[in-house]
N, C-alpha and C positions, 0 to 999 in steps of 0.2 A: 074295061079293066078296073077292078078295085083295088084301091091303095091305101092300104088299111097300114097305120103303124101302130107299131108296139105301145102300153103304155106306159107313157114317162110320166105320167103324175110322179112330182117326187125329185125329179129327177134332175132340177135345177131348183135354190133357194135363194133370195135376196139374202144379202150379205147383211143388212141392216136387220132384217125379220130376224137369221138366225142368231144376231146378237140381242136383239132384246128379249127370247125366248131363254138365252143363257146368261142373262143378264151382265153382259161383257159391253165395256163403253168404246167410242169410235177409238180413242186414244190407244186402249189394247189393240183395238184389231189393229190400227196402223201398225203400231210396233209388232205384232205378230208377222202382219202380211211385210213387213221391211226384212224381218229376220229371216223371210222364207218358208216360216211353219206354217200359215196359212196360204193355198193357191187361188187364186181365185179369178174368175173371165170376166171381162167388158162386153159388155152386149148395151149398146145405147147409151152409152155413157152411166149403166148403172153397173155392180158390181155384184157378181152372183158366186155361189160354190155350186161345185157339182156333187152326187149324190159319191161319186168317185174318191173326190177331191175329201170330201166330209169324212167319207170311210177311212181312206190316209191319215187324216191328222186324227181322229179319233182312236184308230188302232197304235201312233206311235205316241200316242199322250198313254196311253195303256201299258205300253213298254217301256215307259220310263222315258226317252228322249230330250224329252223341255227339263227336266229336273236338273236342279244347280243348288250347290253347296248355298245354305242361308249365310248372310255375310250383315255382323252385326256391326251396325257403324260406331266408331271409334266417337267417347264423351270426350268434349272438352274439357279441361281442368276451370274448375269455375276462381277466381280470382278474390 
């Protein structure tokens, strides 16, 4: 019996590859994956995206989603 799978080249990334390929630091992704906009699996104690998970946040970065009003912070009065 042959047990051929499909191929998944592709189909899981290190979390760390795909930030230095978008040159996004550990500190973003934390706060990204804390807010929920990235998902991301444990496999060995390393942290990977799926090619799924990738397409999700990439189509809701496209629709606008993460966007927030720019908030210019307030000068002190200098003395």
């Amino acid at each position: 019996m042959d047990k051929s799978f499909p191929d998944t080249a592709g189909a899981i990334v290190a979390l760390n590859t795909w930030a230095e390929r978008a040159g996004l630091s550990p500190c973003t992704l934390w706060r990204w994956r804390k807010k929920g906009w990235l998902t991301v699996c444990n496999i060995a104690g390393r942290l990977y995206l799926t090619a799924t998970d990738l397409a999700e946040f990439e189509e809701r970065l496209k629709r606008g989603d993460f966007a927030q009003q720019h908030k210019t912070p307030a000068r002190k009065a200098h003395k």
